[in-house]
N, C-alpha and C positions, 0 to 999 in steps of 0.2 A: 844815522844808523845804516845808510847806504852806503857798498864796495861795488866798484868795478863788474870784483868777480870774488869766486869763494873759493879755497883752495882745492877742493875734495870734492866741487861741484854741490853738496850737499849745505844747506844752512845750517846751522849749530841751533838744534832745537832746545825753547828755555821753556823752565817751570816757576813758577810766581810765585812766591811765599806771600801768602795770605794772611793779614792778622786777626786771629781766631779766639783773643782775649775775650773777657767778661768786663765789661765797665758799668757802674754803678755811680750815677755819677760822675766825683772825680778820682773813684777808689776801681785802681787796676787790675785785675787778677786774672795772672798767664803770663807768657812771656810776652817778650817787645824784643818781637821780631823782623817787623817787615813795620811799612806809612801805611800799607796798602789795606784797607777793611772795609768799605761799600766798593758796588758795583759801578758807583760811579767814580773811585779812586783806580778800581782795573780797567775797567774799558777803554780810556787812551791809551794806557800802556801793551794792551793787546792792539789796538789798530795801530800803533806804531810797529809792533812785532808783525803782525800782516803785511807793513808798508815795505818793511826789511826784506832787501835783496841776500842777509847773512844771518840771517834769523829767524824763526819761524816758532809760533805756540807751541808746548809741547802740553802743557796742563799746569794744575794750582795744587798750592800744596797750603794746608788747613792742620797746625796742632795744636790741639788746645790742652795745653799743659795744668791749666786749672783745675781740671778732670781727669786726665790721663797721669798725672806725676801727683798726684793729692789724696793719702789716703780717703772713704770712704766713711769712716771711724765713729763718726758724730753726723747727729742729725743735723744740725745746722751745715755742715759740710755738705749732707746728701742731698737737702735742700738747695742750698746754691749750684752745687751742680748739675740738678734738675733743670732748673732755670735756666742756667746756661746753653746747657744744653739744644735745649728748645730757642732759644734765641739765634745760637749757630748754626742748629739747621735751615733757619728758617734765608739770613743773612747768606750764609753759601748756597742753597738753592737760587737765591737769585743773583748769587755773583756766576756762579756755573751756566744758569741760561742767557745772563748778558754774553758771558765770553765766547762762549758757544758760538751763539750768534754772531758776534762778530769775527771770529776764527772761521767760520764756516765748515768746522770737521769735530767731529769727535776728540775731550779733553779726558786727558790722565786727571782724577780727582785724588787727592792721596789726603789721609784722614788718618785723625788718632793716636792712640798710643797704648801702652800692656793697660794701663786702667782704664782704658774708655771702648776696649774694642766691642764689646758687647753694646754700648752706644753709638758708633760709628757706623756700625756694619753692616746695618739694616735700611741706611739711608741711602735712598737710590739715586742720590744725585754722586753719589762718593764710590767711586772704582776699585779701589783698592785701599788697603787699612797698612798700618804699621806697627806689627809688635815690639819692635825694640827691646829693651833688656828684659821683658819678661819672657822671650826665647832660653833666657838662663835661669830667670824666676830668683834672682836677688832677693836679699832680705828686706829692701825700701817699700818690696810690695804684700810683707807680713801680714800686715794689718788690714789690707783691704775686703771689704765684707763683700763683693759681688762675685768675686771668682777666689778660689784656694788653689796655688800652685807646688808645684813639689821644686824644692832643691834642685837643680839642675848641673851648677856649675860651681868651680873650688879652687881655690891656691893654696899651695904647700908651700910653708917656710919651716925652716930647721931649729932648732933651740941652741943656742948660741954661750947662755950663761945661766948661772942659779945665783942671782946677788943675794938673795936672802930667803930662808923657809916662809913658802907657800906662795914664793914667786920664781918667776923662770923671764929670760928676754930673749925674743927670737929673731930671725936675722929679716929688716924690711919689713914689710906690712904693710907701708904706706900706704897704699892703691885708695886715696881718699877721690868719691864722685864729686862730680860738678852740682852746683848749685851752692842757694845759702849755705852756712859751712856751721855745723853740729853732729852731735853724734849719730844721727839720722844717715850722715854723708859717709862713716867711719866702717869698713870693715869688722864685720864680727868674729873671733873665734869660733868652730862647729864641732871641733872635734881635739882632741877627748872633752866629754860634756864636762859643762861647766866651768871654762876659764873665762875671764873675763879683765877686759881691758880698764888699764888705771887709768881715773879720771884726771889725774895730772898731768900725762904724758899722750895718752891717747896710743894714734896708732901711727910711725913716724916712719918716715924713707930711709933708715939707717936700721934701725931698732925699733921691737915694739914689748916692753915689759906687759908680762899676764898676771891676773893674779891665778893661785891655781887651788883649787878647792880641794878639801881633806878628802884621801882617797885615790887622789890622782898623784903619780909618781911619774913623772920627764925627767930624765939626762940628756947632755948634752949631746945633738946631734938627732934626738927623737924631731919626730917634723908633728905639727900643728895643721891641723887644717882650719883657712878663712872660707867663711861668706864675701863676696863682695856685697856691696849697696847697688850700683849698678853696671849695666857690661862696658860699657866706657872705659872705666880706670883698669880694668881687665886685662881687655885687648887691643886696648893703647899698649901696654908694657909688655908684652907678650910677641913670639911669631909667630906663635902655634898652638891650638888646642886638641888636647887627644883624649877622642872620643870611647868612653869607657862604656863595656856592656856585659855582664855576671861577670866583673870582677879583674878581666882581659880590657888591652887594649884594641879595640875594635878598625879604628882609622884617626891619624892626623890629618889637621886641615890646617888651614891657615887662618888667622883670624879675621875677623872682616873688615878692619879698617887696614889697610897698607896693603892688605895682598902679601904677606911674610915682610911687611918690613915695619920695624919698632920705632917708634915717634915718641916713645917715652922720656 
């Protein structure tokens, strides 16, 4: 891990992906993200980051997706994640003061996620939290009984065809999230109330067939408004979002992955 020299004079400061799962056993729950989970798995790798003439600590990064991506919904849920809880804090407290230690400066701790932040935030070993898509309050976090968020964020697509009475197909949709793949991951219809996606087809990157409930009348060219599940599949496809306030457009931004540029 030793250069010469660095080009910009400065080291290329790193952060540590910490693994912040729940194990039970030989039963996983969270992502697999990182080898690294005691403090005896980071400490080398921090005094080699010390040892580095082109790299240097910058902090550890802890999410625990078990809690943070998991509704709330069920007791037994709120119970394991209880537990967990208490177990990660306890596990990052002392990987934070081994690293500490050996860094000899003060560490970025970054924690959490939209479901945990109320768990995260209050732990004084953790500097900063991450709300992630519950910045736009997606429908994946409907369900969760510790906080109720409002609607924030929408795509419009057009209606494209009427194959048969009390259906309409609109143009795309796809914008399916990551993770295990069910209707959980799927784009919701919001507007006009009450359409709702065919269980056959689902919600497709070409087309997406509604059904549409008595009442409601689309032509072709009326636009649909979607929920997404999460901001991911969003502003992956996207350059830009524009910020709406009584009813005007207020300010475009760009969205947060690319910087204006589309990876879709």
């Amino acid at each position: 891990m030793r250069s010469a020299s660095v080009p910009d004079g400065h080291p290329l400061r790193v952060c540590l992906d910490v693994d912040a799962s729940y194990r039970i056993g030989r039963l996983h729950l969270g992502a697999r993200r990182s080898p690294l989970r005691t403090e005896a798995d980071v400490a080398p790798l921090v005094h080699r980051l010390v040892a580095s003439d082109v790299l240097e600590p910058a902090g550890l990064m802890f999410y625990d997706a078990q809690i943070a991506g998991v509704a709330d919904s069920s007791r037994l849920v709120r119970q394991v994640q209880r537990r967990s809880a208490a177990e990660l804090a306890g596990r990052r407290r002392r990987i934070v003061e081994a690293a500490i230690e050996i860094a000899g400066i003060g560490l970025l701790v970054n924690a959490g996620g939209t479901g945990s932040l109320h768990l995260m935030g209050p732990d004084p070993s953790v500097t900063e939290v991450s709300a992630g898509s519950g910045l736009f309050a997606p429908h994946l976090f409907d369900d969760y009984r510790a906080f109720d968020l409002e609607p924030a964020a929408f795509f419009v697509t057009p209606v494209v065809r009427r194959p048969a009475p009390g259906y309409v197909t609109v143009f795309g949709a796809g914008l399916v999230a990551s993770g295990a793949a069910g209707a959980s991951r799927l784009p919701r219809p919001w507007w006009p109330r009450g359409l709702r996606l065919v269980g056959t087809e689902g919600a497709g990157e070409v087309q997406t067939p509604l059904r549409v409930p008595a009442g409601v009348h689309l032509e072709v060219g009326d636009r649909v408004w979607f929920r997404h599940a999460k901001a991911g599949e969003l502003c992956e496809r996207v350059d830009h979002l524009h910020l709406v306030t009584g009813g005007a457009v207020a300010d475009v931004v760009p969205t947060y992955r690319g910087e204006e540029r589309c990876f879709g």
